[in-house]
TORZA-308363 format. One line per field, with one value per residue (C-alpha): residue number from 1; residue in one letter; z, y, x negated. Coordinates in nm, 4 decimals, always signed. Each point is the difference from the previous one (the first is absolute). Example, Ala and Ser with C-alpha at 12.3 -4.5 7.8 and 13.67 -1.06 7.14 Angstrom:
2
pati: 1	2
marfi: a	s
up: +0.7800	-0.0660
north: -0.4500	+0.3440
east: -1.2300	-0.1370
***
This chain:
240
pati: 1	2	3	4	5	6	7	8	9	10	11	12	13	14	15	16	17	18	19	20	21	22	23	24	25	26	27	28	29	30	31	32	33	34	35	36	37	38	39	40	41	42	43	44	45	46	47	48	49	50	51	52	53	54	55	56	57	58	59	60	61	62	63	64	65	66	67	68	69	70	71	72	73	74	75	76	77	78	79	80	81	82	83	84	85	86	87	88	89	90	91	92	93	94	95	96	97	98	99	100	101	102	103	104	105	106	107	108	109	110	111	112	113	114	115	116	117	118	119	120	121	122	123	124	125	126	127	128	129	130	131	132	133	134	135	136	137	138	139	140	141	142	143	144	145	146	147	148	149	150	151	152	153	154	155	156	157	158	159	160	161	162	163	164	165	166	167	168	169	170	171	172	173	174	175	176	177	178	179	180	181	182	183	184	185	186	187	188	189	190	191	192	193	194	195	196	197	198	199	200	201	202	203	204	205	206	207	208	209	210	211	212	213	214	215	216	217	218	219	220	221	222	223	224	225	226	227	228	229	230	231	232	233	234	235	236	237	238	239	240
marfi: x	x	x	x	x	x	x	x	x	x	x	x	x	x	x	x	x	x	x	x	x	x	x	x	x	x	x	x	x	x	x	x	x	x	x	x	x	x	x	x	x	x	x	x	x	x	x	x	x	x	x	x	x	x	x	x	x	x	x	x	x	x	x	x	x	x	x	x	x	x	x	x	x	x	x	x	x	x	x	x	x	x	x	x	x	x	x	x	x	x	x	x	x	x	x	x	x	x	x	x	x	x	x	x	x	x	x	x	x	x	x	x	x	x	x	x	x	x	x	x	x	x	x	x	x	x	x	x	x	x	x	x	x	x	x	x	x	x	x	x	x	x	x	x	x	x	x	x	x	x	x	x	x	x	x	x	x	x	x	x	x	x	x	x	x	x	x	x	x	x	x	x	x	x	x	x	x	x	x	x	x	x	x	x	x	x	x	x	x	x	x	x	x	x	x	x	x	x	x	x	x	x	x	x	x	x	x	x	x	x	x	x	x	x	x	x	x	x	x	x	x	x	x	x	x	x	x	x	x	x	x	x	x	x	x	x	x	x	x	x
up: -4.5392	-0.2779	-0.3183	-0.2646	-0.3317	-0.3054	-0.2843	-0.2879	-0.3762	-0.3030	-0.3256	-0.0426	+0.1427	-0.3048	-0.1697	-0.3332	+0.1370	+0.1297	-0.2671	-0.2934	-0.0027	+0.1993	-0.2696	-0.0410	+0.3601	+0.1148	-0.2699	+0.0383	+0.3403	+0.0326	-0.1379	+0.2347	+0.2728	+0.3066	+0.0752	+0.2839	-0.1155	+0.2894	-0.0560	-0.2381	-0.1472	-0.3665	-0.2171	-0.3657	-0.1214	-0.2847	-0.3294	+0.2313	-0.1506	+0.1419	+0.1145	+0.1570	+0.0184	+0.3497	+0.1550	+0.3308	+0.2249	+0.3341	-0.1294	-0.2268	-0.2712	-0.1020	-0.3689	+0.0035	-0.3220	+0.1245	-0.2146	-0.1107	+0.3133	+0.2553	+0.0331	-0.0057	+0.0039	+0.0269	-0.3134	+0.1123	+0.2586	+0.0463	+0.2784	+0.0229	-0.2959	-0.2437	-0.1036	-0.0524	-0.3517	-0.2428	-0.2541	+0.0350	-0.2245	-0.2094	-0.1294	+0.1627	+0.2426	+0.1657	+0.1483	+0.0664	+0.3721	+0.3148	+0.1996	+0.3724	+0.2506	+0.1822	+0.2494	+0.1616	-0.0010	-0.2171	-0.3699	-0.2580	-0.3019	-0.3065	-0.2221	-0.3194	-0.2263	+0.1578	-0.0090	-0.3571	-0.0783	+0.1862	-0.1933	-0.3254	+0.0459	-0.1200	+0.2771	+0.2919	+0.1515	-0.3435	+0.0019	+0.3736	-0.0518	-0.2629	+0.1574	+0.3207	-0.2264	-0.1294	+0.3755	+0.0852	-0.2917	+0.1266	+0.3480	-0.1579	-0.2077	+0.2308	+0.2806	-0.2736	-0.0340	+0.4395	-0.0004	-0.2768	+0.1263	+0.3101	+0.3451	+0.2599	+0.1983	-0.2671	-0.1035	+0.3396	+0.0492	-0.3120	+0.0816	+0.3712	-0.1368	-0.2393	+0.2629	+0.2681	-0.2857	-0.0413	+0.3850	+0.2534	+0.2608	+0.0233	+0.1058	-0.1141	+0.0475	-0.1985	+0.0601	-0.1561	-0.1328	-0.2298	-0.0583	-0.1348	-0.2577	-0.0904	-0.1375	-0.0742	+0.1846	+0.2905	+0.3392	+0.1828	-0.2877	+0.1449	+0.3830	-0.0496	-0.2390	+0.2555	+0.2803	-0.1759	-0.0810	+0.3709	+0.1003	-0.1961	+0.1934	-0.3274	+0.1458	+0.2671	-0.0253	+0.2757	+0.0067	-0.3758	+0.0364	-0.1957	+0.1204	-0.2095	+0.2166	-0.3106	-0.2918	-0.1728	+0.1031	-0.1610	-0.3088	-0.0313	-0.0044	-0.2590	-0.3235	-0.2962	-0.0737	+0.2714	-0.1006	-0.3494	+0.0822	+0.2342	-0.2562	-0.2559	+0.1736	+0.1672	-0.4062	-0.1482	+0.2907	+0.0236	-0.3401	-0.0621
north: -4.2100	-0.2594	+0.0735	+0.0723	-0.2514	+0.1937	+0.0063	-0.1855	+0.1358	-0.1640	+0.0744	-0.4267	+0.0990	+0.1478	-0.3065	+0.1558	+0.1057	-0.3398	-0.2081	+0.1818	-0.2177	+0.0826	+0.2019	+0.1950	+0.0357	+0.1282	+0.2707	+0.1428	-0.0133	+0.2110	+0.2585	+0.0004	+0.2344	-0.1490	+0.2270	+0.0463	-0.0500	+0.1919	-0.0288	+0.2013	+0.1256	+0.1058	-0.1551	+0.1535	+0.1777	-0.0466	+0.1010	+0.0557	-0.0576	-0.2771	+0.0481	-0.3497	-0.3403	-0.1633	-0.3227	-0.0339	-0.2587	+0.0411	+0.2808	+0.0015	+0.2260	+0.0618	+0.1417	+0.2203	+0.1715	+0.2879	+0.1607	+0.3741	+0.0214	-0.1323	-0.3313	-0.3195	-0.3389	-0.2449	-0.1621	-0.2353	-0.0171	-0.0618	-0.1597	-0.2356	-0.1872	+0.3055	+0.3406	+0.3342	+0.1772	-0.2196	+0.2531	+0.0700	-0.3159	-0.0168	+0.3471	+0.2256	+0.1974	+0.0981	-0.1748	+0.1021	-0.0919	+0.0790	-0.1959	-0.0038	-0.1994	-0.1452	-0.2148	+0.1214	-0.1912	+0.0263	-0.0127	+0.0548	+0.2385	-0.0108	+0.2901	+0.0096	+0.0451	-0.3250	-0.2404	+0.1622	-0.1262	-0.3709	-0.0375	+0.0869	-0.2462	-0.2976	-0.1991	-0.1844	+0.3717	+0.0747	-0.3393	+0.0142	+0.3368	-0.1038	-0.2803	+0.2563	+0.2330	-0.3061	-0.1193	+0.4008	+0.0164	-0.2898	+0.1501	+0.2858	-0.1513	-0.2683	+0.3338	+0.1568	-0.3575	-0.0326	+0.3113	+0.0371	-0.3925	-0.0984	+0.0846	+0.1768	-0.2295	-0.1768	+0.3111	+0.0572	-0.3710	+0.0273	+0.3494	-0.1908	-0.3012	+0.1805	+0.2438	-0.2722	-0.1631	+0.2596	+0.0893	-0.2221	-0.0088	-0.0745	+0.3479	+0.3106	+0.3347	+0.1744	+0.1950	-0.0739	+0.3204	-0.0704	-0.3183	+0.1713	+0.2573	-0.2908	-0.1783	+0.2568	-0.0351	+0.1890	-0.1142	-0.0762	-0.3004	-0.1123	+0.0569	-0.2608	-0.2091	+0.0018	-0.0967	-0.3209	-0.1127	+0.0424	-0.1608	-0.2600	-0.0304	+0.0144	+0.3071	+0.3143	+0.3160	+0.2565	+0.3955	-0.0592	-0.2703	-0.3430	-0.3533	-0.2743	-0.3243	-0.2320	+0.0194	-0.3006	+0.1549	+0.3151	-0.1815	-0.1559	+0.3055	+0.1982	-0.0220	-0.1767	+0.2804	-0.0489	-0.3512	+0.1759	+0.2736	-0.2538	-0.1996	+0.1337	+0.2375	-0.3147	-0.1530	+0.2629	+0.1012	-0.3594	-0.0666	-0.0110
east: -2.4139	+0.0261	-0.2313	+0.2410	-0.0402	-0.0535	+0.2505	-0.1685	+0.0529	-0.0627	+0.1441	+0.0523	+0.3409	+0.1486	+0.0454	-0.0566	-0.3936	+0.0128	+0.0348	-0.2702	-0.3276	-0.2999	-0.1702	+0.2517	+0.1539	-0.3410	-0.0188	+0.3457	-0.0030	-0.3178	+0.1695	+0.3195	+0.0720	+0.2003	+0.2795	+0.2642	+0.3495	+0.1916	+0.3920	+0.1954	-0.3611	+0.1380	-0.2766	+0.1458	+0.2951	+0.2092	-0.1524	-0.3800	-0.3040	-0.1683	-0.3389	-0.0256	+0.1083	+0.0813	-0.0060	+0.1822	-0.1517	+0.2353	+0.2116	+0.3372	+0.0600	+0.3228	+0.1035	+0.3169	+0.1658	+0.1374	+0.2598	+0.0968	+0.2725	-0.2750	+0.1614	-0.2912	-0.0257	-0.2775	-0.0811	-0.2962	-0.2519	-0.4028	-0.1811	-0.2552	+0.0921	-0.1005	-0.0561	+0.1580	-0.1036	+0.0980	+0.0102	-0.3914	-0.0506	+0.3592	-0.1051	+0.2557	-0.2093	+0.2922	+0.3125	+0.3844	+0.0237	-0.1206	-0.2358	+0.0009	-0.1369	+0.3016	-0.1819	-0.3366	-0.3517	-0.2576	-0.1494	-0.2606	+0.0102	-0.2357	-0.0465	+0.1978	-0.2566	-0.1728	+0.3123	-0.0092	-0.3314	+0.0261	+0.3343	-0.1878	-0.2114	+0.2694	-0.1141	+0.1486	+0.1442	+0.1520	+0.2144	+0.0609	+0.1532	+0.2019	+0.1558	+0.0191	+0.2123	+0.2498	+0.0950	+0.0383	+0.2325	+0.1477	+0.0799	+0.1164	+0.2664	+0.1093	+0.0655	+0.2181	+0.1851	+0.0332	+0.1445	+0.2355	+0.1742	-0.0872	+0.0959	-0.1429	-0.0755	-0.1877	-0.1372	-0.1199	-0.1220	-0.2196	-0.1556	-0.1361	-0.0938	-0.2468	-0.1063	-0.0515	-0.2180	-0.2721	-0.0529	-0.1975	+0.2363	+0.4851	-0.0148	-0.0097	+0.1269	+0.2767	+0.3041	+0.3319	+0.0086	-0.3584	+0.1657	+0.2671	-0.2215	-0.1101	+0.2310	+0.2083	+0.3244	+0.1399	-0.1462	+0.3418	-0.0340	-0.3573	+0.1172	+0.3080	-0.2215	-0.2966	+0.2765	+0.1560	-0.3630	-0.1130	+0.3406	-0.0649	-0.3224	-0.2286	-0.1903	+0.0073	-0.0354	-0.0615	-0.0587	-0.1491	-0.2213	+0.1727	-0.1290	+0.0812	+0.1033	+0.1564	-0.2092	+0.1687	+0.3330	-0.0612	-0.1321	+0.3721	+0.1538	-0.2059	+0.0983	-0.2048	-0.1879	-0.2338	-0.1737	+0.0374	-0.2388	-0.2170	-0.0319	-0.1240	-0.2426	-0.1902	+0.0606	-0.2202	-0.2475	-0.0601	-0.1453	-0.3203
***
């Protein structure tokens, strides 16, 4: 039998970990604890006190607000681009959404009360955070935009494109009816939606597993809001 090759882990593939300078890369990331991320993990409530701040390498977090009648919606998501707890270093503590892993893999987490301390420090953390917490507002507001004007399709187009950008591989697995939670829409709207794009030949999706075959194709038929988001996340991660 084949020897199996080991899975590698490093927390260079969150970006944000990625890009603090070697002094300070090597002291947060003594501290970190490398997690699993399985799917649909719930990683804080709405209103929860938040104990930790995490940093998904391979996994994707999605942040739902859920309202009174049980009804959610997506309002941004975190993969290996960023962090979830935000409010550990805005001075909230808490947050009104619900964070759940949406896509499996893997992560680190770092203990509130040392984020605290690195971000107090008004170094290179403090000022990647920041910037961090701009593009995430960014996202945020942009979503609100895509869904209040533009189509499904586009909707749907967008929501790939930005998955598709924080995994390793075109495919990855996720029924219609996630898809659906997700963006908040009935799931009869993703299974036509999903059909026309797969028509189209722009990607294919069997038993809940999506491939994507056109990347350029499915970047034509997203809306703006996509290159929007892009955009200014690789803008602010990217300075020095």
């Amino acid at each position: 039998m084949a020897a199996t090759t080991p899975v590698q882990h490093s927390p260079r593939q969150n970006r944000l970990l990625s890009a603090l300078p070697a002094e300070v890369y090597e002291r947060v990331t003594s501290r970190l604890e490398h997690i699993s991320m399985p799917p649909g993990e719930v990683i804080h409530e709405c209103g929860g006190h938040l104990s930790h701040a995490w940093f998904p390498a391979t996994a994707i977090v999605s942040l739902h607000y859920v309202m009174e009648n049980g009804a959610s919606a997506e309002i941004a998501s975190v993969g290996n681009e960023g962090m979830v707890g935000v409010a550990l270093f805005m001075g909230g503590g808490t947050i009104p959404c619900r964070a759940f892993v949406c896509a499996g893999g893997h992560g680190y987490r770092l203990k509130a009360q040392w984020l605290a301390e690195e971000f107090n420090r008004s170094g290179p953390m403090m000022h990647l955070l920041l910037r961090y917490a701009q593009a995430l507002l960014t996202q945020v507001s942009q979503t609100a935009v895509c869904n209040r004007h533009h189509s499904m399709e586009q909707q749907l187009c967008r929501w790939l494109l930005l998955t598709l950008d924080r995994l390793p591989s075109q495919e990855f697995a996720m029924t219609q009816e996630s898809i659906a939670g997700l963006l908040g829409v009935r799931r009869e709207g993703i299974t036509e939606t999903a059909g026309n794009l797969q028509r189209a030949g722009l990607i294919n999706y069997h038993r809940g597993h999506i491939t994507i075959l056109d990347r350029a194709g499915l970047e034509a038929h997203a809306c703006e809001c996509y290159q929007v988001v892009k955009k200014e996340f690789g803008r602010l991660l990217n300075q020095a």
